[in-house]
N, C-alpha and C positions, 0 to 999 in steps of 0.2 A: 409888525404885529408885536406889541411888546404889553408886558403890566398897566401901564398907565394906558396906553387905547382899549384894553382888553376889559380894567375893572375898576377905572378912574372917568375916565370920562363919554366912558360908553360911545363911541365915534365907531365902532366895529360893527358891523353888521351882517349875520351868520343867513343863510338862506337852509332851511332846513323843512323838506327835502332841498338837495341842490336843483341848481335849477338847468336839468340837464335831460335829454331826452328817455325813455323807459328802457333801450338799447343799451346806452351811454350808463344810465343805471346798472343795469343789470353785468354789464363787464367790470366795471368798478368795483361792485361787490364780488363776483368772481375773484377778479385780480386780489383781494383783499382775504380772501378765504385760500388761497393760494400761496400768498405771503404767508400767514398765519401760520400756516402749516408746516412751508417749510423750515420757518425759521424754529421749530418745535415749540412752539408757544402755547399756553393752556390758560383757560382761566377767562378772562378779558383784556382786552386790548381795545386801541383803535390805530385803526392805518388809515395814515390819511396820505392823500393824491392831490395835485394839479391838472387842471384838465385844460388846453392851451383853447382860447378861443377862436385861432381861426381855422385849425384843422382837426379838432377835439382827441387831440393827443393825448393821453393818459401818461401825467408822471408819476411814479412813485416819489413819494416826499420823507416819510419817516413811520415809522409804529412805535406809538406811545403806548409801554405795556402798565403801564399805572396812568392810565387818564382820569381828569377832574372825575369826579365821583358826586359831587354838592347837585342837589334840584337845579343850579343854574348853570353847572357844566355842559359843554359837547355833549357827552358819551350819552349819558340818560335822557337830553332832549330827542337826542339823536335815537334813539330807542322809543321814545313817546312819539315823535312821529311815524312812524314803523307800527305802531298801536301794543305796545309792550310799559305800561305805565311804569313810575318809580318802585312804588314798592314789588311788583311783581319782579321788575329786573334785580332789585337787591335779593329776592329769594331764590331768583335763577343764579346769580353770581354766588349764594350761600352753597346753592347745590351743587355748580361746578365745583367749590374750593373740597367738598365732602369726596367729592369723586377723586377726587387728585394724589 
């Protein structure tokens, strides 16, 4: 996964929700709220995971604490399927940064 598959020739293909059981969801985000935490993180992030296909093994893979931020980013689509539109997540992200 690099710049040119990513914003060049668009061959990437994001599933967003994943496509992954309500279970499988709901430990993921878990697990992700748990990273979060401990690693003292504030503000916004995203952690992202591998989930293996034959035994739906849950990897950690990395937390990106400045993810794409643009209408065609991960983070905010990823938040618009969730039912959290753009502008309202810019105004929750303005009010975490006030809290901080």
């Amino acid at each position: 996964y690099d710049y040119e598959t990513k914003y060049v020739t668009s061959t990437s293909q994001a599933y967003i929700p994943a496509r992954i059981s309500e279970e499988l969801n709901a430990q993921v985000r878990e697990w992700a709220v748990r990273i979060f935490t401990a690693l003292g993180c504030s503000g916004l992030s995203r952690v992202d995971f591998f989930v293996t296909r034959d035994t739906n093994e849950i990897v950690f893979n990395e937390i990106n604490t400045l993810p794409g931020f643009t209408p065609i980013s991960m983070y905010p689509k990823m938040w618009g399927a969730d039912g959290l539109p753009f502008a309202a997540l810019l105004d929750r992200v303005i009010a975490l940064a006030a809290e901080a």
